[in-house]
DRENVO-548553 format. One record per atom (N, C-alpha, C, O): residue number from 1; residue in one letter; chain; y, x, z. Coordinates in nm, 2 decimals, padded with zeros to 4 digits, m for minus. Example, Ala and Ser with C-alpha at 12.3 -4.5 7.8 and 13.67 -1.06 7.14 Angstrom:
! DRENVO-548553
num,residuo,cadena,py,px,pz
1,a,A,m00.57,01.32,00.78
1,a,A,m00.45,01.23,00.78
1,a,A,m00.33,01.32,00.78
1,a,A,m00.33,01.42,00.85
2,s,A,m00.22,01.28,00.71
2,s,A,m00.11,01.37,00.71
2,s,A,00.00,01.29,00.79
2,s,A,00.11,01.34,00.80
This chain:
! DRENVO-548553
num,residuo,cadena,py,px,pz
1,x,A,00.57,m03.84,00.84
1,x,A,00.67,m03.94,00.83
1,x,A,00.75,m03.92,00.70
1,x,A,00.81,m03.81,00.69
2,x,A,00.76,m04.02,00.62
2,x,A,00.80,m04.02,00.47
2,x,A,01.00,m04.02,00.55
2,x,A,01.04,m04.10,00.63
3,x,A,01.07,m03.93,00.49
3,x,A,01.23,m03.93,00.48
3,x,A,01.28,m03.85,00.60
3,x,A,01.39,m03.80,00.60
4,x,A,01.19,m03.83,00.73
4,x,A,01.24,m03.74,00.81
4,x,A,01.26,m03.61,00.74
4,x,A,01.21,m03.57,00.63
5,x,A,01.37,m03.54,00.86
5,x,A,01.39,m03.41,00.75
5,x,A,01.32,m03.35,00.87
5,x,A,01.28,m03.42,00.97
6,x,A,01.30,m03.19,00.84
6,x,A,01.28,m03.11,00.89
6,x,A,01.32,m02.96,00.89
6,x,A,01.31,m02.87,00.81
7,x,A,01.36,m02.98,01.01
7,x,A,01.44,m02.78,00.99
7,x,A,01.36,m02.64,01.01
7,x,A,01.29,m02.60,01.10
8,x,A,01.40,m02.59,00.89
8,x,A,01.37,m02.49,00.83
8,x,A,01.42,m02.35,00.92
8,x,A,01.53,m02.37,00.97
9,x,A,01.37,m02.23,00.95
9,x,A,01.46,m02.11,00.99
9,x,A,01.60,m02.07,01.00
9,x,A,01.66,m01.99,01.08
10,x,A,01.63,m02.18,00.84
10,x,A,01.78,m02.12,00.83
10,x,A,01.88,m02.26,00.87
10,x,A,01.99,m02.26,00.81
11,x,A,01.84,m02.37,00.95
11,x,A,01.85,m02.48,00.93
11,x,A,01.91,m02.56,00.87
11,x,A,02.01,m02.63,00.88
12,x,A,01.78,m02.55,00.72
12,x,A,01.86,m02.67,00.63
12,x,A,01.78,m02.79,00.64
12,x,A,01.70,m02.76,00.72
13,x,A,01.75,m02.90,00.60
13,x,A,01.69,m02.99,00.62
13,x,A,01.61,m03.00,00.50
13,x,A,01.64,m02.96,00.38
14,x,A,01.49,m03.04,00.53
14,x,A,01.38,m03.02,00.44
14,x,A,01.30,m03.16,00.47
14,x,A,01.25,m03.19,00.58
15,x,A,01.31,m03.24,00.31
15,x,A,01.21,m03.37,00.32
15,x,A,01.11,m03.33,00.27
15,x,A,01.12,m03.25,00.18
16,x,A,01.01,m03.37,00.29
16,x,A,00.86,m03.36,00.27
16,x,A,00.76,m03.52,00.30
16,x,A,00.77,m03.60,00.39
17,x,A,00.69,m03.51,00.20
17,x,A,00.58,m03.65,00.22
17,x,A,00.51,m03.59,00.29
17,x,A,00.49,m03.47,00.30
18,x,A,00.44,m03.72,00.38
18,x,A,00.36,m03.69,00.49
18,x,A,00.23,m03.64,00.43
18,x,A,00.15,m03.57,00.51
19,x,A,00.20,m03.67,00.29
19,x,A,00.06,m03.64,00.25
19,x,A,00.10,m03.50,00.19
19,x,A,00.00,m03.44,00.18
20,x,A,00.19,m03.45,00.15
20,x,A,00.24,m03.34,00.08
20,x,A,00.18,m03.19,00.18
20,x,A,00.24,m03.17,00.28
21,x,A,00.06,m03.11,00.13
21,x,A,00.03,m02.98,00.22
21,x,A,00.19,m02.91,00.22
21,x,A,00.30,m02.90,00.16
22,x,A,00.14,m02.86,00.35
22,x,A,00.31,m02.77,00.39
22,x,A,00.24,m02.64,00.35
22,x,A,00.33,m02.55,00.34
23,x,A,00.13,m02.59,00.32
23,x,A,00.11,m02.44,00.24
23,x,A,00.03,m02.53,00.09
23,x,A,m00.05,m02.62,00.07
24,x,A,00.10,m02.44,00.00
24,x,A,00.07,m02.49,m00.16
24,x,A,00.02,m02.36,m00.20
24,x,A,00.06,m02.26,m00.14
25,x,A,m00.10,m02.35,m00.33
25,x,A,m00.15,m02.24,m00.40
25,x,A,m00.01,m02.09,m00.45
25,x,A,m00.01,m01.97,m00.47
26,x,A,00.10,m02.18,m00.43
26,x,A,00.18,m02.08,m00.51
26,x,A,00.25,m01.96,m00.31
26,x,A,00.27,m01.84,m00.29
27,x,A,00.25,m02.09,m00.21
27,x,A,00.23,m01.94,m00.11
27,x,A,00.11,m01.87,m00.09
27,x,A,00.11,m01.76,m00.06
28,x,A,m00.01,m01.92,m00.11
28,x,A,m00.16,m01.84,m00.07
28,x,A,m00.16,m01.73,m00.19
28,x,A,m00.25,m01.64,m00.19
29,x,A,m00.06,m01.71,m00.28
29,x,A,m00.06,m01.66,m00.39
29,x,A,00.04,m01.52,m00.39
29,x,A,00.03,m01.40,m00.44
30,x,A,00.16,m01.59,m00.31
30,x,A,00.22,m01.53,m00.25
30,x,A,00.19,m01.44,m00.17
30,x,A,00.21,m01.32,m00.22
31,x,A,00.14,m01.44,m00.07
31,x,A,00.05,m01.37,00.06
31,x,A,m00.02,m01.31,m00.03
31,x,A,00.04,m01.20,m00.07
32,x,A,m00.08,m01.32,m00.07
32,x,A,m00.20,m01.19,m00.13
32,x,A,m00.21,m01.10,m00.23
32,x,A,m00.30,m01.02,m00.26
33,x,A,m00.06,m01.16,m00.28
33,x,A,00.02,m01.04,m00.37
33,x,A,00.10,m00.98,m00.27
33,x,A,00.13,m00.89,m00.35
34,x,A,00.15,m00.95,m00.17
34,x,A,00.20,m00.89,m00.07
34,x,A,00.11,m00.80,00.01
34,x,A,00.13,m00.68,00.05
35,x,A,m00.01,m00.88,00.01
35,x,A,m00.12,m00.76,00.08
35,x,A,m00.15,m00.67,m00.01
35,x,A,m00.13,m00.55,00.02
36,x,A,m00.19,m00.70,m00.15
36,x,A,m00.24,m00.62,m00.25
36,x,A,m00.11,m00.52,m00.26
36,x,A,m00.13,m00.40,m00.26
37,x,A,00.04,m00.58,m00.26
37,x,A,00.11,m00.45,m00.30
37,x,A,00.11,m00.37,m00.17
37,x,A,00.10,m00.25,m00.17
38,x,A,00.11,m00.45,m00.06
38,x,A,00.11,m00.32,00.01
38,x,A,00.00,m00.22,00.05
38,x,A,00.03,m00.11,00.11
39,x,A,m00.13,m00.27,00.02
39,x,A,m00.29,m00.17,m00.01
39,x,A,m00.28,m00.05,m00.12
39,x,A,m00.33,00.05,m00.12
40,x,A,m00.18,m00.11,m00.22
40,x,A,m00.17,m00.01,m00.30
40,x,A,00.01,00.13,m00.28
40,x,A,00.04,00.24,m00.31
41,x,A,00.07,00.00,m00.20
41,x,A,00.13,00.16,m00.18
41,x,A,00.12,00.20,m00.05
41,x,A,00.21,00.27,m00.01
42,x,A,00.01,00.16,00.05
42,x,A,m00.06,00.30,00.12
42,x,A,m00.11,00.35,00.08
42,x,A,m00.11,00.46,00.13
43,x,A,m00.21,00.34,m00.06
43,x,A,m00.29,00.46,m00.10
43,x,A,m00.18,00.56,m00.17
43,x,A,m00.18,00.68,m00.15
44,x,A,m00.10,00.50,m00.25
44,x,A,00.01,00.60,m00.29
44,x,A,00.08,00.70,m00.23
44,x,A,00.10,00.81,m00.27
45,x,A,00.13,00.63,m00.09
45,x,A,00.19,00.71,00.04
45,x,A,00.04,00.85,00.09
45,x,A,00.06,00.97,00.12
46,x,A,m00.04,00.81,00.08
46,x,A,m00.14,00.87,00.13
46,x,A,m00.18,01.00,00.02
46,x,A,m00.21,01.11,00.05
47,x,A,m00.18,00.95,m00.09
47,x,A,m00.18,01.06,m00.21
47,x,A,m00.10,01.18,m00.22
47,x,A,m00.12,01.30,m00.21
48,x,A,00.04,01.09,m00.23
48,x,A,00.18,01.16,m00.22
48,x,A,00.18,01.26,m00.13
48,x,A,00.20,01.37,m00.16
49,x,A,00.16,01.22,m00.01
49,x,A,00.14,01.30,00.15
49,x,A,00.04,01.38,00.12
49,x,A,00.05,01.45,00.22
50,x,A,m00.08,01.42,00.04
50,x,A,m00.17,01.49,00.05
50,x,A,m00.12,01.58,m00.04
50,x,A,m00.12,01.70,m00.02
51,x,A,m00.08,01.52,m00.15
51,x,A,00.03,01.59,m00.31
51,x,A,00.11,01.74,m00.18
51,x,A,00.07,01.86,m00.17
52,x,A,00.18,01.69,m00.14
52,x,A,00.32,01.80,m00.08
52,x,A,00.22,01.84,00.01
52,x,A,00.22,01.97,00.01
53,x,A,00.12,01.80,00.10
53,x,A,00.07,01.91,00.19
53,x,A,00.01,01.98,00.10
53,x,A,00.06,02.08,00.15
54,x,A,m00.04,02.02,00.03
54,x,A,m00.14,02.08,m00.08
54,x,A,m00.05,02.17,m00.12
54,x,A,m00.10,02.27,m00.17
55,x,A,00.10,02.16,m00.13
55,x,A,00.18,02.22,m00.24
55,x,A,00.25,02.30,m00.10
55,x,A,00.35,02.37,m00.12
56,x,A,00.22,02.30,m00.03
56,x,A,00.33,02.38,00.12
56,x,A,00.17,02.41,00.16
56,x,A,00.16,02.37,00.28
57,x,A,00.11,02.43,00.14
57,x,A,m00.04,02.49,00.20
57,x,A,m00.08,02.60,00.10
57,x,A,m00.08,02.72,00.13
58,x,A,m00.10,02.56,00.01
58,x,A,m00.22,02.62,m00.10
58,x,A,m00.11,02.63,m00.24
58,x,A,m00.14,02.55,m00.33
59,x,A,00.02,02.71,m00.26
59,x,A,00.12,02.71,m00.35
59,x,A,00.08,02.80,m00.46
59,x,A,00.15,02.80,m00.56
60,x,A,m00.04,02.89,m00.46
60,x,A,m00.10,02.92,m00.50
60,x,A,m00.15,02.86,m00.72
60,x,A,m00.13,02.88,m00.84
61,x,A,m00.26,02.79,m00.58
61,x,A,m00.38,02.70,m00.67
61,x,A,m00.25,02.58,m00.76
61,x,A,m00.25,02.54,m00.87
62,x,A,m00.17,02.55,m00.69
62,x,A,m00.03,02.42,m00.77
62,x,A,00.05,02.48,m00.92
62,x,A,00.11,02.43,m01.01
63,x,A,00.02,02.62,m00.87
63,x,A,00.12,02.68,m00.95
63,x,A,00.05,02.72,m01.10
63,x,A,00.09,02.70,m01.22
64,x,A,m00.06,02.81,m01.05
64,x,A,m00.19,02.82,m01.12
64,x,A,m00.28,02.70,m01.23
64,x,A,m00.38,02.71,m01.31
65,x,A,m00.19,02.57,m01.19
65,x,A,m00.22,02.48,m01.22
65,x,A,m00.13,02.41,m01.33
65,x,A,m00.17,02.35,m01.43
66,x,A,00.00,02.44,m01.29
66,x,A,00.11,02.41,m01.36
66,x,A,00.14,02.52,m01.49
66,x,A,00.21,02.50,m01.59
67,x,A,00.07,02.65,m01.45
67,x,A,00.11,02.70,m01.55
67,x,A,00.03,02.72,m01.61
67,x,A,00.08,02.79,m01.70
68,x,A,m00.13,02.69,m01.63
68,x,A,m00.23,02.71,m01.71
68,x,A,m00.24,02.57,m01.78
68,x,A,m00.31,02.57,m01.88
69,x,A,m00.17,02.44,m01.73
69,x,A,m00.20,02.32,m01.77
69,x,A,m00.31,02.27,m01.75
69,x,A,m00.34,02.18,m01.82
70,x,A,m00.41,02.32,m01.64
70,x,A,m00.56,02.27,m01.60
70,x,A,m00.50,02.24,m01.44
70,x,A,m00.46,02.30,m01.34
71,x,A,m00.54,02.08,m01.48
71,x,A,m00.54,02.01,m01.31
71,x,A,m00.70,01.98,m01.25
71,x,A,m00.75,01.89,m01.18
72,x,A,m00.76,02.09,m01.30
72,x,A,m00.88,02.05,m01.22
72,x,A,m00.84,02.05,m01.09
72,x,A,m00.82,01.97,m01.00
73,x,A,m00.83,02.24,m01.10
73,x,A,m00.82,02.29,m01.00
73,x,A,m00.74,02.21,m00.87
73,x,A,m00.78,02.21,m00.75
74,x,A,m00.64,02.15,m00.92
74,x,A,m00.52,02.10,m00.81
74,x,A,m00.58,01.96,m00.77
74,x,A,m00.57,01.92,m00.65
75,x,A,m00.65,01.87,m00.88
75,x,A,m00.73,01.81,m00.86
75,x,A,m00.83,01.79,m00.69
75,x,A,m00.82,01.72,m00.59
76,x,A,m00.91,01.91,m00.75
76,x,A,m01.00,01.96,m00.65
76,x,A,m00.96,01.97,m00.51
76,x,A,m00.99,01.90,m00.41
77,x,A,m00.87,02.09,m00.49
77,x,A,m00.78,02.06,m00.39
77,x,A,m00.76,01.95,m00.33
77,x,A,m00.81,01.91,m00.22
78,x,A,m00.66,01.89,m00.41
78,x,A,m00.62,01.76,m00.33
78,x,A,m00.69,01.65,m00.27
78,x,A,m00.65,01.58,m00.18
79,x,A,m00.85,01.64,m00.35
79,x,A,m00.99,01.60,m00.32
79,x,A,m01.00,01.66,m00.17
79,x,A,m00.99,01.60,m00.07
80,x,A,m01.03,01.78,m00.19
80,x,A,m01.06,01.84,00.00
80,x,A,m01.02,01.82,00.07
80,x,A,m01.08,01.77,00.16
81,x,A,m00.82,01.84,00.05
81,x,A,m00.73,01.78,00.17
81,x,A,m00.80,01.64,00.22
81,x,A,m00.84,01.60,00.34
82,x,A,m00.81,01.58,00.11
82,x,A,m00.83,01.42,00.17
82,x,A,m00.94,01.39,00.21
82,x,A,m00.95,01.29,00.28
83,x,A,m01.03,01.48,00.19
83,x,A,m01.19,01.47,00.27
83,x,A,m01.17,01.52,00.38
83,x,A,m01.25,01.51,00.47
84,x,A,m01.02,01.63,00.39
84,x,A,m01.03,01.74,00.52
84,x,A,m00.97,01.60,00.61
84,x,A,m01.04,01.57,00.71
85,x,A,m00.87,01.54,00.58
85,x,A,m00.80,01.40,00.67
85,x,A,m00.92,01.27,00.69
85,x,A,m00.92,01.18,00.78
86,x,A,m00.98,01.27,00.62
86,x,A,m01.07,01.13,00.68
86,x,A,m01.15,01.17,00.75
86,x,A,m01.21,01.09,00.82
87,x,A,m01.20,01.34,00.76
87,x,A,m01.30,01.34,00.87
87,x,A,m01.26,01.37,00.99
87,x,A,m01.33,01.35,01.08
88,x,A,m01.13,01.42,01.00
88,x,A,m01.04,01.47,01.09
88,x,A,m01.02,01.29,01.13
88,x,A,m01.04,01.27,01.25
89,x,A,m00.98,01.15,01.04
89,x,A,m00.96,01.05,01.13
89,x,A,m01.10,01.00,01.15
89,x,A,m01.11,00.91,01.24
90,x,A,m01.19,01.02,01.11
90,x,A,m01.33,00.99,01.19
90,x,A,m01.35,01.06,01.34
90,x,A,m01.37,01.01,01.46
91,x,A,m01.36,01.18,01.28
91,x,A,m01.36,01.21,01.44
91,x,A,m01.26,01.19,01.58
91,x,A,m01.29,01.20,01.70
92,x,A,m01.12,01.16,01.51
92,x,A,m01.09,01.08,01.59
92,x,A,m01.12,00.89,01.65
92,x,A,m01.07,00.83,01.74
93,x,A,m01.19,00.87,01.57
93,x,A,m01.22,00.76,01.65
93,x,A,m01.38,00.74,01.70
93,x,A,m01.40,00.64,01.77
């Protein structure tokens, strides 16, 4: 219906043509920059979290790392942790 309003969450009145889509490319665009940021900072969270267990585990190989300036090694490490956690959540499920 062309001039009815319609209330919004915050109730303000909102006109809209009846041919007018109520979802436009700029929210589908919206949404999927939201998934994407938030895909990317679980993997960050998950790195981070493997970062400090590695460094309260193995203080060792971090340090050895920092002060030779070779990240293989910590690298490597932090590679395991994360292979040691996904098989650890595989086998839990």
């Amino acid at each position: 219906m062309i001039g009815v309003p319609k209330a919004s969450l915050i109730q303000i009145p909102i006109f809209r043509a009846a041919d007018s889509p109520i979802y436009t490319r700029k929210v589908r665009y919206q949404r999927v920059g939201l998934s994407l940021i938030g895909a990317i900072a679980l993997i960050v969270v998950i790195i981070a979290t493997a970062a400090v267990w590695l460094f309260l585990t193995n203080p060792v190989t971090v340090a050895t790392a920092v002060s030779e300036g070779e990240v293989s090694p910590f690298v490597r490490n932090l590679a395991e942790v994360l292979m040691q956690a996904l098989e650890g959540l595989l086998k839990y499920l």
